[in-house]
Backbone as JSON, one array per atom type, in Angstrom:
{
  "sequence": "XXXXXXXXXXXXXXXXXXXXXXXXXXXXXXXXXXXXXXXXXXXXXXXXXXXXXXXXXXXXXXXXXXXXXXXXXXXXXXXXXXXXXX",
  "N": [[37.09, 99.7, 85.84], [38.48, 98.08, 88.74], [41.43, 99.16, 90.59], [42.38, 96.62, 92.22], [41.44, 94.41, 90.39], [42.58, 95.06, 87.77], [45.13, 94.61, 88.16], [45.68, 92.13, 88.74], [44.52, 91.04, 85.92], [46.48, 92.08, 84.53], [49.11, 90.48, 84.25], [48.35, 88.59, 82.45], [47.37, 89.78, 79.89], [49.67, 91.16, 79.45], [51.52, 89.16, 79.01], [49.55, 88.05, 76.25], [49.8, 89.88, 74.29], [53.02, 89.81, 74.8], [53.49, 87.5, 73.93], [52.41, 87.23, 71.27], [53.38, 88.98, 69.43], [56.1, 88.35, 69.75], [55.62, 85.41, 68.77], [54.79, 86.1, 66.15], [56.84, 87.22, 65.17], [59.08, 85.85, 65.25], [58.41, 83.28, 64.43], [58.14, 83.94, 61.88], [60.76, 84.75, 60.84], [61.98, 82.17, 61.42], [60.43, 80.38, 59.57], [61.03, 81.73, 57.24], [63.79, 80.98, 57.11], [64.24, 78.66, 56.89], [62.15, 78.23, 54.46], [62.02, 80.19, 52.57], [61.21, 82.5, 50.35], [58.65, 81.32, 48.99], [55.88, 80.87, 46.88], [53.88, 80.36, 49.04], [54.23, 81.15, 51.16], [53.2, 82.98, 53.03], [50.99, 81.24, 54.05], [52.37, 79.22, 55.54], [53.96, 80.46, 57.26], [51.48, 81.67, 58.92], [50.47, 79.6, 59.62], [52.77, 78.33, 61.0], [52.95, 80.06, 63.39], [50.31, 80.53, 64.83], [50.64, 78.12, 65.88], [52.94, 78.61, 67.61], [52.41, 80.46, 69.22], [50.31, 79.41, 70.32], [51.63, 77.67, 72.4], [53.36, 79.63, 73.53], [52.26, 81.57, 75.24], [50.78, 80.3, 77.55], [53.45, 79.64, 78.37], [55.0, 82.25, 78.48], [52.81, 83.31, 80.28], [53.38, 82.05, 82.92], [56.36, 82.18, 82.92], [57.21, 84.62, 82.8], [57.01, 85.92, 85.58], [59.53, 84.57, 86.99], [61.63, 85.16, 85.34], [61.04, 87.83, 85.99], [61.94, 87.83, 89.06], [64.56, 86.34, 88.44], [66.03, 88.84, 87.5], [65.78, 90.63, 89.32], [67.51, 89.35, 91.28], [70.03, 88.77, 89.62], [70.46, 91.63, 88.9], [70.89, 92.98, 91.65], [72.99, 91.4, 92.66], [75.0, 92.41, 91.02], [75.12, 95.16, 92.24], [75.55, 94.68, 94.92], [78.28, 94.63, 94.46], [79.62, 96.82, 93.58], [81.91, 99.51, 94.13], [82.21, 101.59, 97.93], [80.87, 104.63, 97.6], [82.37, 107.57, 98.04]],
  "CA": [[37.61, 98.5, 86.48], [39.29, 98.4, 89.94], [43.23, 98.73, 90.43], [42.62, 95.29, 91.96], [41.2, 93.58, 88.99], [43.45, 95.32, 86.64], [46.82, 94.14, 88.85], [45.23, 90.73, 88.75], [44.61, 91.01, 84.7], [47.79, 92.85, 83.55], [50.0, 89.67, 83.67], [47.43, 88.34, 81.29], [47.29, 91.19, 78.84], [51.09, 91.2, 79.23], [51.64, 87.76, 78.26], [48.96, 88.01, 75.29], [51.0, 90.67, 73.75], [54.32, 89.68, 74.24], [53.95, 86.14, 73.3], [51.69, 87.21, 70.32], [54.27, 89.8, 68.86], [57.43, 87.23, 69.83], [55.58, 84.35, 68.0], [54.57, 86.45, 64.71], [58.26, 87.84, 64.55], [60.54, 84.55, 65.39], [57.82, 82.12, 63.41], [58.33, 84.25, 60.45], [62.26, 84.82, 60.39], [62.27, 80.57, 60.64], [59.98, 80.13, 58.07], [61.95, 82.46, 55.97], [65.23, 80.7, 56.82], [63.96, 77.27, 56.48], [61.79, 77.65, 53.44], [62.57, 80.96, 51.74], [59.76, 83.32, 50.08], [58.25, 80.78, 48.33], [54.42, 81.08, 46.67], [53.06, 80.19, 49.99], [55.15, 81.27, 52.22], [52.25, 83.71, 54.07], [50.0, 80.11, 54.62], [52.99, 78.49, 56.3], [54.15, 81.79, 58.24], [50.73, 81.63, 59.52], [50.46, 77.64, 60.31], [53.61, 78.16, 62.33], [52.46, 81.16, 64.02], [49.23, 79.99, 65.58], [51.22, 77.13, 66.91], [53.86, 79.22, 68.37], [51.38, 81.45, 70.53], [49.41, 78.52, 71.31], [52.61, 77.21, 72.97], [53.86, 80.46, 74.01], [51.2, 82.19, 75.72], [50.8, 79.7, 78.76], [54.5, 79.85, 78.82], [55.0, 83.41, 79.02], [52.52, 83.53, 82.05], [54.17, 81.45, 83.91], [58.06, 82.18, 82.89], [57.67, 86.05, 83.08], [57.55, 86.37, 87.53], [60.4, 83.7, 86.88], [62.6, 86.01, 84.87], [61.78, 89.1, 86.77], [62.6, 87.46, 89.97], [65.92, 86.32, 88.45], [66.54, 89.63, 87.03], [66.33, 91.18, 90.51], [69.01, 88.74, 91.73], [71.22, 89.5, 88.94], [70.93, 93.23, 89.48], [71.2, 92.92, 92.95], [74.08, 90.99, 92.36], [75.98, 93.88, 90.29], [74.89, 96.06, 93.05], [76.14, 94.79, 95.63], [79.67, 94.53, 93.83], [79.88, 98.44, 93.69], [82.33, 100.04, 95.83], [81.13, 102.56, 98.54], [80.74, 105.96, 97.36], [83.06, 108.5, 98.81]],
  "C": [[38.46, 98.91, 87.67], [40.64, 98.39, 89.93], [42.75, 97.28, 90.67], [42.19, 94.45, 91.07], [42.06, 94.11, 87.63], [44.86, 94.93, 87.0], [46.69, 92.95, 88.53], [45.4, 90.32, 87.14], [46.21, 90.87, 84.01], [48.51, 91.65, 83.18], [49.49, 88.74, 82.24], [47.66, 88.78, 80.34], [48.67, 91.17, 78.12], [51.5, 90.11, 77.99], [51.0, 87.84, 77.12], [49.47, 88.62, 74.1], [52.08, 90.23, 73.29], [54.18, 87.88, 73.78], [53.27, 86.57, 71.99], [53.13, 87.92, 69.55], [55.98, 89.05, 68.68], [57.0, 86.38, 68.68], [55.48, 85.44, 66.36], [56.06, 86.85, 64.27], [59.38, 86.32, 64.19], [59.35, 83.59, 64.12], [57.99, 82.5, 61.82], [59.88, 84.46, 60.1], [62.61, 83.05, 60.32], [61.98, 80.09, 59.51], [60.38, 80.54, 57.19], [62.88, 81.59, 55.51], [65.01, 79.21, 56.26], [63.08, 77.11, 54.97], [61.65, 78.89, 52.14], [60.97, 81.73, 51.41], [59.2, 82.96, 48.77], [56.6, 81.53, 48.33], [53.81, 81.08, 47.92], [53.74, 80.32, 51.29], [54.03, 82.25, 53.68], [51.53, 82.33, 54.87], [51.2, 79.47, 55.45], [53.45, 79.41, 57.85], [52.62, 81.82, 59.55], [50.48, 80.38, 60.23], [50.94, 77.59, 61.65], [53.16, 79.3, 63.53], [51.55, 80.99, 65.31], [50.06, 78.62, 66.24], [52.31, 77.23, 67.86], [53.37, 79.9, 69.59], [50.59, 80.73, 71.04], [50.62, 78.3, 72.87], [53.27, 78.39, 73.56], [53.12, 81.18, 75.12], [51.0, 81.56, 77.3], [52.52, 80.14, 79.19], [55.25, 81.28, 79.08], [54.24, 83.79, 80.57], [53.25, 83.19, 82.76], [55.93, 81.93, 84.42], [58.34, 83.53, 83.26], [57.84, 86.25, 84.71], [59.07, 85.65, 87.26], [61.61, 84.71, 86.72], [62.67, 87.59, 85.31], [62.24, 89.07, 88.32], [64.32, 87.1, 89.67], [66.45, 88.24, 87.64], [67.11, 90.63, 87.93], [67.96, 90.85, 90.74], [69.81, 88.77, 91.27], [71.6, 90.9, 89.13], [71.07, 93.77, 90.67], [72.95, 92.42, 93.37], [75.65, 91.77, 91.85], [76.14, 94.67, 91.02], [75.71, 95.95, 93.73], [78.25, 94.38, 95.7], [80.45, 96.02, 93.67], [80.63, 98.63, 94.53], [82.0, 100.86, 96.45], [81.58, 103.54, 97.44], [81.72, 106.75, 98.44], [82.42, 109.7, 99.17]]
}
C-alpha cells in the first residue's frame, strides 16, 4: 500500500482501536459498578459494549484532530511561558 493511502487510512485504524479498547474497558467497569458480577453480567457487558463503539467510533474520528490541535495550543502555551535559557 502507498504512504498516501496509509496516511489517509491510519486515522481510521486509529480510531477503530482506540474507541474499541476505550468502549470494552469503561462499558465494563459501569456495568460492574451499576450491576455487580451478577449471573449475566458477560451478556450485559457485551450489550453495553457494542453500543458504546457504535457511538464511539464516529466520535473518535472526528474528536481526535480536535484534541491534538488543542493539545498543541496547550503545549505551546507552557512553552512559551519558559524563561530564556542563559
Amino acid at each position: 500500500m502507498s504512504r498516501i493511502k496509509l496516511s489517509r487510512i491510519r486515522p481510521l485504524v486509529f480510531g477503530f482501536y482506540m474507541s474499541g479498547i476505550m468502549s470494552l474497558l469503561m462499558s465494563g467497569v459501569i456495568t460492574f459498578i451499576n450491576t455487580g458480577l451478577e449471573g449475566s453480567f458477560v451478556a450485559r457487558w457485551m450489550a453495553a459494549f457494542l453500543v458504546a463503539w457504535i457511538v464511539a467510533f464516529p466520535l473518535v474520528t472526528f474528536i481526535a484532530p480536535l484534541a491534538g490541535k488543542l493539545t498543541v495550543l496547550t503545549l505551546r502555551r507552557f512553552d512559551d511561558e519558559q524563561p530564556p535559557a542563559n
